[in-house]
C-alpha atoms as a printed R data frame, in Angstrom:
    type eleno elety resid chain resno      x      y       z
1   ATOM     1    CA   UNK     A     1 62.377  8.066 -84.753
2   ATOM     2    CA   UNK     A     2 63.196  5.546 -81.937
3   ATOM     3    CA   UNK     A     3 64.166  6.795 -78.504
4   ATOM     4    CA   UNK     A     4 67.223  6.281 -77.688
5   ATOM     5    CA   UNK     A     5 68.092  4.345 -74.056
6   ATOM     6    CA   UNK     A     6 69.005  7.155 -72.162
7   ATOM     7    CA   UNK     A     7 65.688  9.036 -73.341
8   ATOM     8    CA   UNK     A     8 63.834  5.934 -72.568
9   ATOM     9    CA   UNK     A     9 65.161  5.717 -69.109
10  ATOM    10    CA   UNK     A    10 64.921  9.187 -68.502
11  ATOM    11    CA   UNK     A    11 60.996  9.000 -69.067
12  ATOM    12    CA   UNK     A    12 60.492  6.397 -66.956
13  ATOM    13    CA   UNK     A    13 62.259  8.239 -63.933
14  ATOM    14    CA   UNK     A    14 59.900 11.426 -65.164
15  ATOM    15    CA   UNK     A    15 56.895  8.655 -64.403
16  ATOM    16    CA   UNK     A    16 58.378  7.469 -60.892
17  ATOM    17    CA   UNK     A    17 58.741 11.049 -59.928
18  ATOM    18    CA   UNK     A    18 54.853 11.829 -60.486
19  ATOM    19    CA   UNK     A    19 54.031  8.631 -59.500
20  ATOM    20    CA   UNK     A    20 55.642  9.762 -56.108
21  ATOM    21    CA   UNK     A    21 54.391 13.209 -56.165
22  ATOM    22    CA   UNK     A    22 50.652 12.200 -56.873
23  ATOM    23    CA   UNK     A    23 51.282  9.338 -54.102
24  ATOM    24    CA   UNK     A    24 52.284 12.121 -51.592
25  ATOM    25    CA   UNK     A    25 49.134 14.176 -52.993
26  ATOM    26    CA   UNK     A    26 46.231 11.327 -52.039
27  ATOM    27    CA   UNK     A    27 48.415 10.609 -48.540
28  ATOM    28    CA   UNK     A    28 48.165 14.640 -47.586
29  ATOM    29    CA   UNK     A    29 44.637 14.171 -48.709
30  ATOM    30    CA   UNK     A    30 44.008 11.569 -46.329
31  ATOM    31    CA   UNK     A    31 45.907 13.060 -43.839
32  ATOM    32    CA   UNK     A    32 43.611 16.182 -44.027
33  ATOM    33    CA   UNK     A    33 40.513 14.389 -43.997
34  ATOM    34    CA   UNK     A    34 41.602 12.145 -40.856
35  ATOM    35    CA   UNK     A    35 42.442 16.072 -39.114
36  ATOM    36    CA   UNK     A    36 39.541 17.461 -40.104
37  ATOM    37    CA   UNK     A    37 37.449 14.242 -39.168
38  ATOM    38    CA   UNK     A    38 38.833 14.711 -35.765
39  ATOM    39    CA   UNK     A    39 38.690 18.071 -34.932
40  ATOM    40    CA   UNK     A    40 35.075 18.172 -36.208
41  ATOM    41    CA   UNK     A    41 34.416 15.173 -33.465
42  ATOM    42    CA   UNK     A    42 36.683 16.791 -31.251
43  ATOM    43    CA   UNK     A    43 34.418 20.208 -31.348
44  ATOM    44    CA   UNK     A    44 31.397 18.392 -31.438
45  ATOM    45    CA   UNK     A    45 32.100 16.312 -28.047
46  ATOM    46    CA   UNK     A    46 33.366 19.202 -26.745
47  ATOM    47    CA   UNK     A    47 29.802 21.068 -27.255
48  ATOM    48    CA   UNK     A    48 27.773 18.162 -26.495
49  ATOM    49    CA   UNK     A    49 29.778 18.393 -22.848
50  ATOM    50    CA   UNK     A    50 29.455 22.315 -22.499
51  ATOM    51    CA   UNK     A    51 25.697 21.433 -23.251
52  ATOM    52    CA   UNK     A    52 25.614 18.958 -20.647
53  ATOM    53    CA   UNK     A    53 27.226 21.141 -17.976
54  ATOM    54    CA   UNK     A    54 24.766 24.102 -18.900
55  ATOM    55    CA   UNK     A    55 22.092 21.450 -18.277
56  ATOM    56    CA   UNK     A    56 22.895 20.071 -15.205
57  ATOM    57    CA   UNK     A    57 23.481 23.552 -13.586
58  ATOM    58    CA   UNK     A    58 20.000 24.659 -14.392
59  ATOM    59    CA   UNK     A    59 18.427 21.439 -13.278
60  ATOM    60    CA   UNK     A    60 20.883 22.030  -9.701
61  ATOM    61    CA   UNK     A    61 19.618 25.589  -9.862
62  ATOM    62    CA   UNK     A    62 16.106 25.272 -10.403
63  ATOM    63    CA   UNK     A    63 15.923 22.629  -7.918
64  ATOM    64    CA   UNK     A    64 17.744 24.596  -5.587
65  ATOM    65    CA   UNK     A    65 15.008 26.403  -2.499
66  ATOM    66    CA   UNK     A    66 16.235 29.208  -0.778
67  ATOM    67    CA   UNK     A    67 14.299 29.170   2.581
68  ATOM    68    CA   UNK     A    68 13.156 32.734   3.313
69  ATOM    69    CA   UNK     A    69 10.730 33.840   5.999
70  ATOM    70    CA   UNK     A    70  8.840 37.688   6.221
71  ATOM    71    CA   UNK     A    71  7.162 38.812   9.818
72  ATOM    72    CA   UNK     A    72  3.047 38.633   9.601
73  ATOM    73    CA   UNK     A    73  2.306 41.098  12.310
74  ATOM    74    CA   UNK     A    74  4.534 40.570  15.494
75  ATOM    75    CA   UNK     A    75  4.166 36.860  16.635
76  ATOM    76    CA   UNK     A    76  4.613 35.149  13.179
77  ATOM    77    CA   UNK     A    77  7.410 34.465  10.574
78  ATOM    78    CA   UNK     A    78  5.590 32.615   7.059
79  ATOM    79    CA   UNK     A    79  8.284 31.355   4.495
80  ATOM    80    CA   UNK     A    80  8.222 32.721   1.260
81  ATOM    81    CA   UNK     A    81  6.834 30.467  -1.498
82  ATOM    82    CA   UNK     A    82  8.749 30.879  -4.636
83  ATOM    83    CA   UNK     A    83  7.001 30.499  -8.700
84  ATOM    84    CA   UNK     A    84  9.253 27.147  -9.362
85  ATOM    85    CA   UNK     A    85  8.503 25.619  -6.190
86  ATOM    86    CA   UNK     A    86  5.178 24.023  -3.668
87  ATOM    87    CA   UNK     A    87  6.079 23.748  -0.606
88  ATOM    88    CA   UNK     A    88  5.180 20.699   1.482
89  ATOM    89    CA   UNK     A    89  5.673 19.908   4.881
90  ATOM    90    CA   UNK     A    90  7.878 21.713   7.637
91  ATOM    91    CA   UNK     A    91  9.355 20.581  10.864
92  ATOM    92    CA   UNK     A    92 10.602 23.112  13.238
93  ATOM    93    CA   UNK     A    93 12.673 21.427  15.803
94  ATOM    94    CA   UNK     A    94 14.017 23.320  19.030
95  ATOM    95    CA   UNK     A    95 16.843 23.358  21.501
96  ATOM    96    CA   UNK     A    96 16.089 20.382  23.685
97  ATOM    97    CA   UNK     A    97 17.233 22.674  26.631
98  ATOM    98    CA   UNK     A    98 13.849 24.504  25.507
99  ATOM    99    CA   UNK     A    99 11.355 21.527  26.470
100 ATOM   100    CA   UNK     A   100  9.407 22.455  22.965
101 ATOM   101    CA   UNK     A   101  8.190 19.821  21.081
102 ATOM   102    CA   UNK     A   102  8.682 19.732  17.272
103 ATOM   103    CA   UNK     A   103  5.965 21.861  15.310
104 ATOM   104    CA   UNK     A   104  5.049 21.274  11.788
105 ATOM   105    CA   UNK     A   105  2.487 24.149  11.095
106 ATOM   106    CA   UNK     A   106  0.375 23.301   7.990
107 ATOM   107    CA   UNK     A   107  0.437 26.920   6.986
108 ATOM   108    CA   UNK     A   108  4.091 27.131   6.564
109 ATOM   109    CA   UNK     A   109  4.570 29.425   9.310
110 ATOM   110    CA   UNK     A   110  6.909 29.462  12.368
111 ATOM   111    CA   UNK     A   111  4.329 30.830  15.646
112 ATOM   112    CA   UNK     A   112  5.842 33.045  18.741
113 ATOM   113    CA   UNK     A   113  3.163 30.510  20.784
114 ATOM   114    CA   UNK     A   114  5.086 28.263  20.902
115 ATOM   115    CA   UNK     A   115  8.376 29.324  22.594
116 ATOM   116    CA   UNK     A   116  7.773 32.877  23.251
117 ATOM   117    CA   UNK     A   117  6.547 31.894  26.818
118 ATOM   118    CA   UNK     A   118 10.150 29.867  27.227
119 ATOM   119    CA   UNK     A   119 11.927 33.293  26.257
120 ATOM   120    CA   UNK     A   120 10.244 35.759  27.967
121 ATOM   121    CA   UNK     A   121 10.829 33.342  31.139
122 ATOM   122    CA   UNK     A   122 14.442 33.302  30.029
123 ATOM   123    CA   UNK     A   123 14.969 37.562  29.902
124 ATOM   124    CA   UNK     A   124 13.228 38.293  33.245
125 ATOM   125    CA   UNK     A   125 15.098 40.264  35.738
126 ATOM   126    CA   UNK     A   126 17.173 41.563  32.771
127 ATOM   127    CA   UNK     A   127 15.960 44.409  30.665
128 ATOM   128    CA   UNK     A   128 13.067 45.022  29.102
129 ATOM   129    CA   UNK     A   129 13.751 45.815  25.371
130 ATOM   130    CA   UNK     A   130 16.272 43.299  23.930
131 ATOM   131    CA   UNK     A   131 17.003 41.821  20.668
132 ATOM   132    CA   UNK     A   132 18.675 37.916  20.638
133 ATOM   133    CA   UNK     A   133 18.729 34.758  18.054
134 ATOM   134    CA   UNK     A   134 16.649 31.614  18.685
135 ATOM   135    CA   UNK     A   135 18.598 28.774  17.066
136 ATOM   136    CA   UNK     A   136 16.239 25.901  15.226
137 ATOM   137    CA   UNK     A   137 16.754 23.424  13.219
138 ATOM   138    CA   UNK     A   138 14.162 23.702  10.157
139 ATOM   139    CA   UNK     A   139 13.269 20.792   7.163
140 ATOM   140    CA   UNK     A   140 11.382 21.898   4.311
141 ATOM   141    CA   UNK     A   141  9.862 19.696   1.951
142 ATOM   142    CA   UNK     A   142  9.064 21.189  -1.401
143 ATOM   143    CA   UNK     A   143  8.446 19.984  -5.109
144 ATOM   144    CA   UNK     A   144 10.558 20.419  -8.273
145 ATOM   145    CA   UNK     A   145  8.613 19.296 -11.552
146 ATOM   146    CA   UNK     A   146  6.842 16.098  -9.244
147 ATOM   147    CA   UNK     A   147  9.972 15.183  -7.472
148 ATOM   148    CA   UNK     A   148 10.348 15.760  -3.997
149 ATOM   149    CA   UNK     A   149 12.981 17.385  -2.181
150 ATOM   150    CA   UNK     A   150 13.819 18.693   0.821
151 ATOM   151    CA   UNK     A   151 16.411 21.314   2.556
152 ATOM   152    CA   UNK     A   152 17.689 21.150   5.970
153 ATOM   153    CA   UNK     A   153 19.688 24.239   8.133
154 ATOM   154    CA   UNK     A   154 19.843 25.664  11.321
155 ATOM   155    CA   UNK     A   155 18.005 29.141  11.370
156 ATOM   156    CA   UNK     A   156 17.945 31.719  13.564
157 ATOM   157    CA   UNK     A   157 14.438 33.640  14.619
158 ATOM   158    CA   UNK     A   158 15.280 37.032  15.049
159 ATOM   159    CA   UNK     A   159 13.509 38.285  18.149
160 ATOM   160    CA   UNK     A   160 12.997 41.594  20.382
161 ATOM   161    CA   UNK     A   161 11.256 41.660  23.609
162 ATOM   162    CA   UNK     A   162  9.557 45.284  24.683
163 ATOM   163    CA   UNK     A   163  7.929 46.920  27.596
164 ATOM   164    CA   UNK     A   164  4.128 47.841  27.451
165 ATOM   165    CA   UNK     A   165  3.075 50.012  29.448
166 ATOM   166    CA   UNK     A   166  0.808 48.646  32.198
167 ATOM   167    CA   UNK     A   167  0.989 44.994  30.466
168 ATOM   168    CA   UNK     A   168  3.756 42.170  30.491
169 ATOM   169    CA   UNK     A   169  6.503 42.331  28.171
170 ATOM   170    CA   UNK     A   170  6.052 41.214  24.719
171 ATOM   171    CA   UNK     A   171  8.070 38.819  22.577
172 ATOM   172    CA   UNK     A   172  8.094 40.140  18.603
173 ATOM   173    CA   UNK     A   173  9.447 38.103  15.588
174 ATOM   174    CA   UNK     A   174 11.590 40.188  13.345
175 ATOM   175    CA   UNK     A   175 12.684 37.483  10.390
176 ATOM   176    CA   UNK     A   176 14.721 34.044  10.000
177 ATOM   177    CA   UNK     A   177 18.123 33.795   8.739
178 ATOM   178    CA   UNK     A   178 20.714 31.285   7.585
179 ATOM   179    CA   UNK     A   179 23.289 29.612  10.636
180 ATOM   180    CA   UNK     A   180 24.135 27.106   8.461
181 ATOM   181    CA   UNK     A   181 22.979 24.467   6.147
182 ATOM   182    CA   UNK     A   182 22.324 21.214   7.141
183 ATOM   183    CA   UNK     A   183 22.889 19.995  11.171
184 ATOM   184    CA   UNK     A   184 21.321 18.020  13.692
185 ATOM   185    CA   UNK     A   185 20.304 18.200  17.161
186 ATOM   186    CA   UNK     A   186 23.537 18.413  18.577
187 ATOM   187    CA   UNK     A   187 24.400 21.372  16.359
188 ATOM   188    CA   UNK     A   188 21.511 22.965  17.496
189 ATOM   189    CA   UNK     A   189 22.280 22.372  20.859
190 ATOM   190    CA   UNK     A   190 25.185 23.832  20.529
191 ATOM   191    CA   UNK     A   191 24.359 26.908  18.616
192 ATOM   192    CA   UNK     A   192 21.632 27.276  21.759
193 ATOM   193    CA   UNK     A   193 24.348 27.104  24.640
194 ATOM   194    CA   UNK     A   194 25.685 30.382  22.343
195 ATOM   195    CA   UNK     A   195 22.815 32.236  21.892
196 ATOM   196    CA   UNK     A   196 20.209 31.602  25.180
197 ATOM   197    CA   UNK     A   197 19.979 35.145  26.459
198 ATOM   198    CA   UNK     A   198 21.468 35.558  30.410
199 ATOM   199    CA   UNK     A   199 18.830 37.461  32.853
């Protein structure tokens, strides 16, 4: 039994339709894949730049060198070594009011010696027990994994003069802190014209 033309044609528009349908199938298909393609490159450049941050803040923050100081007995402040850093060299400059040249003790280690005469000069006539900020401008060079680095601020030494009895007035260190980060001479100098004690 033949098909008639009506049946014939309706078979053939039967075949278009899943020919369209299955067409629409592989293009969603594809379309998925090309999503799924991108959100998996998407999420891994995303991580990849989360890792990177991550890395470069611990590489910032382990070279990173907080100066810190501690009093040895009365006439001496010695920075604090940390475990992820050597230290190297260290310039301690003055106020140029002062007339003190730069020091660079090899033991890390900021001496009353030399200004404590300069001080005690400055506080005469006033009284004897007094607490005031010396201003300087420190640079310490320290090591991170062979590389070389170095911090610069303006400190202040953290000093008290007292009466002995039957003996001149003595000049004691009581510890460092941060003025701020970075500066020059002329910040010092300024930070001095603040802080030098009046009679």
């Amino acid at each position: 039994m033949t098909d008639t033309p009506e049946e014939k044609a309706e078979a053939r528009a039967i075949r278009r339709r899943w020919i369209t349908i299955g067409e629409m199938v592989a293009v969603a298909g594809v379309l998925i894949a090309a999503i799924s393609l991108w959100l998996n490159w998407s999420n891994d450049r995303s991580r990849k730049q989360e890792e990177k941050a991550a890395k470069a803040a611990e590489a910032q923050e382990k070279s990173r060198y907080v100066v810190r100081a501690v009093a040895v007995g009365d006439d001496q402040l010695a920075l604090q070594r940390d475990d992820r850093h050597s230290l190297g060299d260290v310039t301690v400059t003055f106020p140029t009011s002062l007339n003190i040249p730069p020091q660079h003790p090899a033991a890390q280690t900021i001496d009353a010696s030399a200004f404590a005469g300069e001080l005690l000069r400055l506080t005469d006539g006033g009284p004897d027990n007094r607490t005031g900020l010396l201003p300087v401008l420190l640079s310490v060079q320290y090591w991170v994994d062979d590389r070389e680095q170095r911090t610069t601020g303006i400190y202040d030494i953290v000093w008290k003069t007292e009466a002995r009895p039957l003996r001149p007035r003595a000049l004691r260190l009581i510890g460092l802190r941060l003025r701020r980060p970075g500066g020059d001479q002329a910040a010092l100098d300024t930070a001095w014209e603040r802080e030098a004690p009046k009679p």
